[in-house]
N, C-alpha and C positions, 0 to 999 in steps of 0.2 A: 368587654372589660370584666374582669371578673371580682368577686363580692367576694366579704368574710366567710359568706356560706361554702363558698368553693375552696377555702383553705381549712385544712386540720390542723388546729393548734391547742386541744389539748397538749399540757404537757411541754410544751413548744416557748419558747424565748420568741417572741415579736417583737421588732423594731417599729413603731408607729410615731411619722413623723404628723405632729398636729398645727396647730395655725394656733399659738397661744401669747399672740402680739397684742394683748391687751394697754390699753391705757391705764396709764396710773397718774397719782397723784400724792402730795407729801401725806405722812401722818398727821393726824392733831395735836403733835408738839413740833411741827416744823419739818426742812429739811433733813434734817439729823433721825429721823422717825424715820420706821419701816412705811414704804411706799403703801399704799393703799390701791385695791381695783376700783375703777370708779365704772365700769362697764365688763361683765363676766361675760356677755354674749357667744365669745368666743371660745371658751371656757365651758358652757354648759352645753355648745352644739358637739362638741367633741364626748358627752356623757354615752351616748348609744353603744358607741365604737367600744366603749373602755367596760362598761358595763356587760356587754355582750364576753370582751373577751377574760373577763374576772371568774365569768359564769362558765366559760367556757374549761377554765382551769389552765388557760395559758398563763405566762410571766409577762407580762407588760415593760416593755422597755421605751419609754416618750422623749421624744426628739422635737426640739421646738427652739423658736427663737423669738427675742424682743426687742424693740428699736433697733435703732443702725449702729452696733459699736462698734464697726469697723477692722475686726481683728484683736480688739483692746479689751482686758477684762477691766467689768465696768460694776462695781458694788450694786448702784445705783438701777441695775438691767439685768439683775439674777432674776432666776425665775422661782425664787422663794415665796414670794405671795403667790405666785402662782400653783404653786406646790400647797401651801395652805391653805385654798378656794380649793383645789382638787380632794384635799384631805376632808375637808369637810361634804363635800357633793358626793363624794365614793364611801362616805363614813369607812376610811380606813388611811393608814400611815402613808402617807406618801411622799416619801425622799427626795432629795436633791442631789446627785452628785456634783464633788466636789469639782470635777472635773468634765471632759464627754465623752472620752475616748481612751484617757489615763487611767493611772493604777488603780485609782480608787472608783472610778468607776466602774472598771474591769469588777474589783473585788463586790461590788453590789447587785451587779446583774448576776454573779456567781451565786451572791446568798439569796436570789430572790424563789418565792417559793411561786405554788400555784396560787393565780388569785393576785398576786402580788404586783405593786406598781411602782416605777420605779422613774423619776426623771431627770434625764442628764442634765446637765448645766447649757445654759445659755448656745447654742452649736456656732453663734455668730460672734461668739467671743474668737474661736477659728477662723482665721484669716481665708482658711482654705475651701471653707462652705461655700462663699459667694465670688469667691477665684475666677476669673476669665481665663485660666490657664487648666484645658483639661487633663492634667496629669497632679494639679496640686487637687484639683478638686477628686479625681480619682483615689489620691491617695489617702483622702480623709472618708472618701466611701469605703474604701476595705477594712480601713478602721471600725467601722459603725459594723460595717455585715460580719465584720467576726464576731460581734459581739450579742448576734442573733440567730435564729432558724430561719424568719420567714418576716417580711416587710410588708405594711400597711402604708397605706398614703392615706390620710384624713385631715390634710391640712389644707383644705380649697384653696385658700388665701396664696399660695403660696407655688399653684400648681401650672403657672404661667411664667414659671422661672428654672432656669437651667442651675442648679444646686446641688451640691455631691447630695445631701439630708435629703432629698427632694427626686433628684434623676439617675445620680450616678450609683445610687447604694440599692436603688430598685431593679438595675441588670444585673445586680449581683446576688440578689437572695429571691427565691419564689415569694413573687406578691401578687394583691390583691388591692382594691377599693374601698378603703373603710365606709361604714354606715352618712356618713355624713359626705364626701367625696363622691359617691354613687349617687347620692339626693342631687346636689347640684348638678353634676354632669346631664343625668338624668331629666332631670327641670330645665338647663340650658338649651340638652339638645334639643328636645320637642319644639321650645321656640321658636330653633330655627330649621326645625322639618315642617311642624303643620300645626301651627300653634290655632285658638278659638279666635272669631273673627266676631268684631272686629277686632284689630291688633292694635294697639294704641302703647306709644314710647312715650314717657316723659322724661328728656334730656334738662340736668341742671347741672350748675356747679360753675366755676370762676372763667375756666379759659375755653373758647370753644378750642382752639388746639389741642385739647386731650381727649377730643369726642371725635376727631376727621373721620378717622378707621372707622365707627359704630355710624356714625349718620351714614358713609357712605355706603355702608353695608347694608343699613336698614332700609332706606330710599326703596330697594326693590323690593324691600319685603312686608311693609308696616302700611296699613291704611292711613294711620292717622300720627305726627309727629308732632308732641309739644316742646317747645322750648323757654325754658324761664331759668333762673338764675343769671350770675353774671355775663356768663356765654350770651344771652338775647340779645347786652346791648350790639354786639358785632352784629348780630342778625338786622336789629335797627338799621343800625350804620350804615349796611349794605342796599338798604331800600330808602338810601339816602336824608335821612330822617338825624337830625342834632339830638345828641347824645349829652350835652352837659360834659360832664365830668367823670363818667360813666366809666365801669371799666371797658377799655376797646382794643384789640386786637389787629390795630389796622391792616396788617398782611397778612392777614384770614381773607379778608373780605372779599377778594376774587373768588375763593373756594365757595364762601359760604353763598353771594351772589350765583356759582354755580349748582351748589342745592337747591336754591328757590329755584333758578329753573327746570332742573331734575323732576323735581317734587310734582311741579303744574305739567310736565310732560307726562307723569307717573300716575298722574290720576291721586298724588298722595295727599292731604289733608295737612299742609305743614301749619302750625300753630303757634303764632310769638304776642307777645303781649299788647295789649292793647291800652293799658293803662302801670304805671309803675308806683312803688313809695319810694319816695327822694327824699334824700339828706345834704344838711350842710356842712355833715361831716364823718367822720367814721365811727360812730360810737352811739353808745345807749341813749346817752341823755342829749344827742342831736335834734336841731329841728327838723322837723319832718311834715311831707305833704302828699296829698296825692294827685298825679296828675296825668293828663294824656299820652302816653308812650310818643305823640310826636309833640309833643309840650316842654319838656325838662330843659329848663332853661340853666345858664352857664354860668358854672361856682356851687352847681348839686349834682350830687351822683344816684343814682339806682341802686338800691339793696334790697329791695322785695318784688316781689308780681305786684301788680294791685290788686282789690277787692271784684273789678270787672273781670279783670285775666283769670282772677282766680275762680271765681263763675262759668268762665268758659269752659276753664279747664275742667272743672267738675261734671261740665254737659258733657265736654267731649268723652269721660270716664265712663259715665251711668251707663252706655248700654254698651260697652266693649266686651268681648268673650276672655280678650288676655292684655292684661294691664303689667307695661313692663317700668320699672321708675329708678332713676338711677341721679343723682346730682339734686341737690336740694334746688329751692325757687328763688333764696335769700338769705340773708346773712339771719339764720334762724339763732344761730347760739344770741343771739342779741335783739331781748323781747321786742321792739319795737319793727322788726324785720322775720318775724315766725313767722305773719301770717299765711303765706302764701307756703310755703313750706306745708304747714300742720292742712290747710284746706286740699291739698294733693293728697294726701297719706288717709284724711278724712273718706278723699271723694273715692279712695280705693277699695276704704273698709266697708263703704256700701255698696261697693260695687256686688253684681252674680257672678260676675267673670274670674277668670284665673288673674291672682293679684301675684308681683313679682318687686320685691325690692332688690336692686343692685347692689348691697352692698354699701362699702364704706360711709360716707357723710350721709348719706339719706338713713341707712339702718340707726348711724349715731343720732340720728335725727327725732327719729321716731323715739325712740326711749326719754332724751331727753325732754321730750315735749311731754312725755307720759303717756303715752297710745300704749296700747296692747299689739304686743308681739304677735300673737295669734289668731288676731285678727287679719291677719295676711295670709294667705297662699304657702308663701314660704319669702322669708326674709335670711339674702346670701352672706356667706362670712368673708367672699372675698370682692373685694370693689375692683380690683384692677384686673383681678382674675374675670370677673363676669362680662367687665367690657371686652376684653380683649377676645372670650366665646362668641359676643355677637358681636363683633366683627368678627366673626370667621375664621379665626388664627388657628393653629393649631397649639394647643396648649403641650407643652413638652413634660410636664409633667404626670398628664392622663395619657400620652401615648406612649409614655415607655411601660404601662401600666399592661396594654394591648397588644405589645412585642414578646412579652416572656414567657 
């Protein structure tokens, strides 16, 4: 795969599609106020890439998108605040066109100078980005490559999806792997060539059906597997154990009944909670208890690990070589349900080993709780992108990168 370093762009028009699907939130005068970033994460990993090619004396042309709008220009999903947060991190002007592909965007990239950064509008206000039809999606690639020398991919988030902005506009202009694209690939694959042993996964997050692909890929490859967040209670379930009101997945449970045997044939270390915190309802100011993972009696659900699991889990951390973490442990946005959440992210930062956040709700995680970002290894900007690496997939994005 090849890097900024192996492209010459002084002087040079670059099209760099980045991952600047940030969250937002209203102003402090309401809906009618400019949207506010409430997390730049995403936003400050893409600085390398833009800084390197400022210095470099290229023109910066950024490609990016926000929420799902379908096709539909959406006021509400410009990526003007996001052009504002860049203004101010690049301390220099940074535009929006009015359009991504049109006149006026045509006329911008025209006037940009060296140094100069420039970003299109929304590219999913285009129906044709996220097209299932390769000819529409083709057609909004030619668009974009005329309007450049040379294509950058720096948007991780994003590089597990077939996309003209993303696959189609990269067979069309000599590219490259931006700074941030390189890192993850990079950090991905080792994982899954020869990662430090011991290896230890922790799977979280709501449904085990969005983890089948990664557990059953990891089975052969991870010493030690923990599992907490909503996904455990299936794992419960499956070792016949009453769940309350727990979230369950009943037609998981063959699969997942076939991991635990996997796992005891593999010699592998699978890890589910041993105690949970229960509610009697979904919300902050619920009653809550804590009690035996086969105790949860019926009319309360599970929304954290417990204080024991979370012990465990910390044991099984301390001496691992590469600590990989993807799905939080509990309903963390809602204090009474962090614990188990922040005691994982804890038990990383003390870890010696190579520490790895997955991405999406565990990365939101960390911040919210207040942890230090750099205190990890390296914390990913794309959650669905990182799963779908360990499972094995091939990401379509980073191999059209390897074709040209």
């Amino acid at each position: 795969m090849r890097s900024l370093d192996d492209l010459s762009v002084a002087g040079q028009t670059v099209l760099v599609r980045a991952d600047f699907n940030v969250p937002l939130a209203d102003g402090p005068d309401g809906p009618d106020d400019s949207k506010v970033i409430t997390d730049d994460g995403r936003i400050t990993a893409a600085l390398p890439t833009l800084m390197y090619l400022r210095a470099a004396g290229a023109k910066t042309v950024l490609v990016a998108h926000l929420g799902r709008p379908k096709g539909v220009v959406s006021e509400a999903l410009s990526l003007q605040p996001v052009a504002d947060r860049l203004s101010e991190l690049l301390d220099t002007d940074v535009e929006v066109a009015d359009d991504i592909t049109g006149p006026h965007a045509k006329a911008m990239v025209a006037a940009l100078e060296p140094g100069g950064v420039l970003l299109l509008e929304n590219v999913r206000f285009d129906a044709r980005e996220t097209s299932k039809d390769p000819a529409e999606r083709a057609a909004l690639a030619q668009e974009l490559a005329a309007l450049a020398d040379l294509y950058v991919a720096d948007g991780f988030g994003v590089v597990h999806r077939e996309q003209a902005s993303v696959t189609d506009v990269a067979r069309l202009l000599p590219n490259a792997a931006g700074r941030l694209v390189h890192k993850e690939a990079t950090i991905f694959g080792a994982l899954l060539a020869e990662p430090a042993r011991p290896y230890v996964v922790v799977l979280g997050g709501s449904k085990v059906s969005d983890k089948l692909g990664v557990i059953g890929n990891l089975l052969g490859r991870v010493d030690r597997l923990l599992i907490g967040g909503g996904m455990a209670f299936t794992f419960l379930a499956a070792q016949g154990l009453s769940i309350g009101d727990s979230l369950l997945e009943a037609d998981q449970i063959p699969t997942v009944q076939g991991f635990i045997e996997q796992a005891e044939r593999d010699g592998v270390d699978l890890v589910i909670p041993i105690d949970v915190v229960i509610a009697d309802d979904f919300s902050a100011s619920a009653n809550t208890q804590v009690v035996s993972a086969d105790q949860i009696p019926a009319g309360w659900k599970g929304l954290d690990i417990g204080p024991q699991t979370a012990a465990l889990f910390a044991a099984q951390i301390a001496d691992a070589g590469t600590v990989v973490w993807n799905g939080p442990m509990g309903v963390f946005e809602l204090a009474p349900f962090a614990s188990g959440t922040k005691a994982v992210a804890e038990a990383m930062i003390a870890s010696d080993g190579m520490t790895v956040v997955g991405g999406g709700d565990s990365a939101a995680a960390i911040r919210l709780l207040g942890l230090d970002d750099s205190a990890f290894s390296h914390i990913s900007t794309g959650g669905g992108a990182s799963l779908e690496f360990l499972e094995g997939k091939e990401l379509p994005g980073l191999s059209v990168l390897e074709g040209n």
